[in-house]
N, C-alpha and C positions, 0 to 999 in steps of 0.2 A: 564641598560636596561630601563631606565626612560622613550624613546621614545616609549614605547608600543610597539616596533618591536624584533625580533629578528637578529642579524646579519649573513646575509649568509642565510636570509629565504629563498630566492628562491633554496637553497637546501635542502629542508625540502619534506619528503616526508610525508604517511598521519601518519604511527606511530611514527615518529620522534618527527613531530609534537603534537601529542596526548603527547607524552611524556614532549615537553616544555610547552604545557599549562599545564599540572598536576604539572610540578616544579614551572613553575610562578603561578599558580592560588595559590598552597599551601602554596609556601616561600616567594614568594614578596608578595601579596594581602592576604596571611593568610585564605585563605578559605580550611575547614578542609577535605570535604571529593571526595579526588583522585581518590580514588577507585570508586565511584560512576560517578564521572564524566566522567572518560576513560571506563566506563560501558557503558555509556551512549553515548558517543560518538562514540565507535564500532558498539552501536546496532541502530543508523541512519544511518550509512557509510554502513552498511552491508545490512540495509535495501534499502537505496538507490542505492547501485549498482545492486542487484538484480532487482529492479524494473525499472530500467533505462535497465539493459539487457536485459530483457523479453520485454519492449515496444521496444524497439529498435530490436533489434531479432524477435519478436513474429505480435506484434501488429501495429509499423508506415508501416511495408510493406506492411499489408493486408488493410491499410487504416483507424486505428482506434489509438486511444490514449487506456494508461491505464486506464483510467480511464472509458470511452467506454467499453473497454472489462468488466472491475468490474461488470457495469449496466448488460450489455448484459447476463453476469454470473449468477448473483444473478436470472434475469429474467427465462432464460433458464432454472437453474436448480428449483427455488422456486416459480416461477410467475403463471400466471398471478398473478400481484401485484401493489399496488398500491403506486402511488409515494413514500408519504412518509414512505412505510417499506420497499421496495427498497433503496431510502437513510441510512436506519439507517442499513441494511444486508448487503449493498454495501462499509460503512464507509463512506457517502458521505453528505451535505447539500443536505436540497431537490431542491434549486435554483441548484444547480449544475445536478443534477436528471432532473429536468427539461430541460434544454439548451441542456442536452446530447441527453436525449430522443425527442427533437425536432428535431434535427440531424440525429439521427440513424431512425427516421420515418420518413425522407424526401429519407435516403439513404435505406427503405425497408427492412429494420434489422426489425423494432418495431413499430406497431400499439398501441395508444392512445385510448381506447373505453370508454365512458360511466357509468361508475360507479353503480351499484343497490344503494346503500347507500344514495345520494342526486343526488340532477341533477347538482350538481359540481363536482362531484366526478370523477376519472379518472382511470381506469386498463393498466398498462400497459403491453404488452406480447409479445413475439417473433413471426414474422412471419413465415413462411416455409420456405423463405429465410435464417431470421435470427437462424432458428432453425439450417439448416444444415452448416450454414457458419459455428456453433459456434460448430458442429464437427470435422470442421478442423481446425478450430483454435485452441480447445485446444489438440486439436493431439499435435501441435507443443507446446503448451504450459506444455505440462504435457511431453513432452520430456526433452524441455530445464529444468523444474524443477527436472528430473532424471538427465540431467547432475550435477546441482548443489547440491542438497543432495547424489551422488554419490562421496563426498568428505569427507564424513563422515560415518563411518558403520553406521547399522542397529537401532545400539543401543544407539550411538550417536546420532542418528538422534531424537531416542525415548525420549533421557536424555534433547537435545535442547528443543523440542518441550514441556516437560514436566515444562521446566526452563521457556520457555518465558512465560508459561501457568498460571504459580504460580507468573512471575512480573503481568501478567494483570488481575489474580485475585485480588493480594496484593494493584492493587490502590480505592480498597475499604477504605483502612487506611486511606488515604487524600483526600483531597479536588481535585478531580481529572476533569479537564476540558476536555470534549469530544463533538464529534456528536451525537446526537440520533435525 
């Protein structure tokens, strides 16, 4: 397999696959840890497809990206707020906060006001609008997420939630590169 490919990859589905990197990364290329990497690779494929569902399901039909809704979220539930702790509650760059919330205040989701702090300063908040869309929207959004943890009991559900909790406190240990 010197040409970097697998033969017969277009029959590779995503775990099959998972499986021949973890052989070839550990036996040809000698990199030690499998288990960490098939970790790691379920918990992006897992997070991607949920989030690719719910935008696709939830959010491009009523007009908005995921990431839209994030802002709209954070604002609704924590705001008025100001860009950048928007950004960092949203998990977002504040240039990306910004561009959004130009958007969603041209489409009457979100009013831009004035800041007390300096006269640069900015708040951003949901309007009336934005307030009641983000009723229905997460109707549907806090449904489709019952269908999805409806695949796991209660306790399950408790034991993930517990697990993902302790990786994203444990990147205390390393050198870990993030938004804020």
């Amino acid at each position: 397999m010197g040409d970097g490919g697998a033969s017969g990859g277009e029959e590779l589905d995503f775990w099959s696959f998972v499986d021949l990197a973890g052989a070839r990364l550990s036996e040809e290329f000698g990199f030690p840890h499998r288990l960490a990497t098939r970790l790691l690779l379920t918990l992006n494929r897992a997070s991607a497809i949920v989030t690719y569902d719910l935008e696709s399901t939830v959010h491009r039909p009523r007009g908005h990206s995921w990431a839209a809704f994030r802002l709209l979220f954070v604002t609704w539930l924590a705001g008025p707020l100001e860009p950048g702790r928007a950004a960092t509650l949203a998990g977002m760059s504040r240039a990306a906060v910004s561009n959004l919330a130009k958007t969603l205040v041209a489409d009457g989701m979100m009013v831009r006001t004035r800041g007390k702090r300096d006269g640069r300063s900015v708040i951003l908040s949901l309007t009336e609008k934005g307030g009641r869309a983000m009723l229905e929207i997460f109707a549907a959004q806090n449904e489709r997420e019952r269908q999805w943890a409806s695949v796991l009991t209660e306790t399950e559900q408790d034991i993930l939630i517990m697990l993902l909790d302790k990786l994203i406190v444990g990147r205390v240990q390393f050198d870990v590169r993030e938004r804020s």
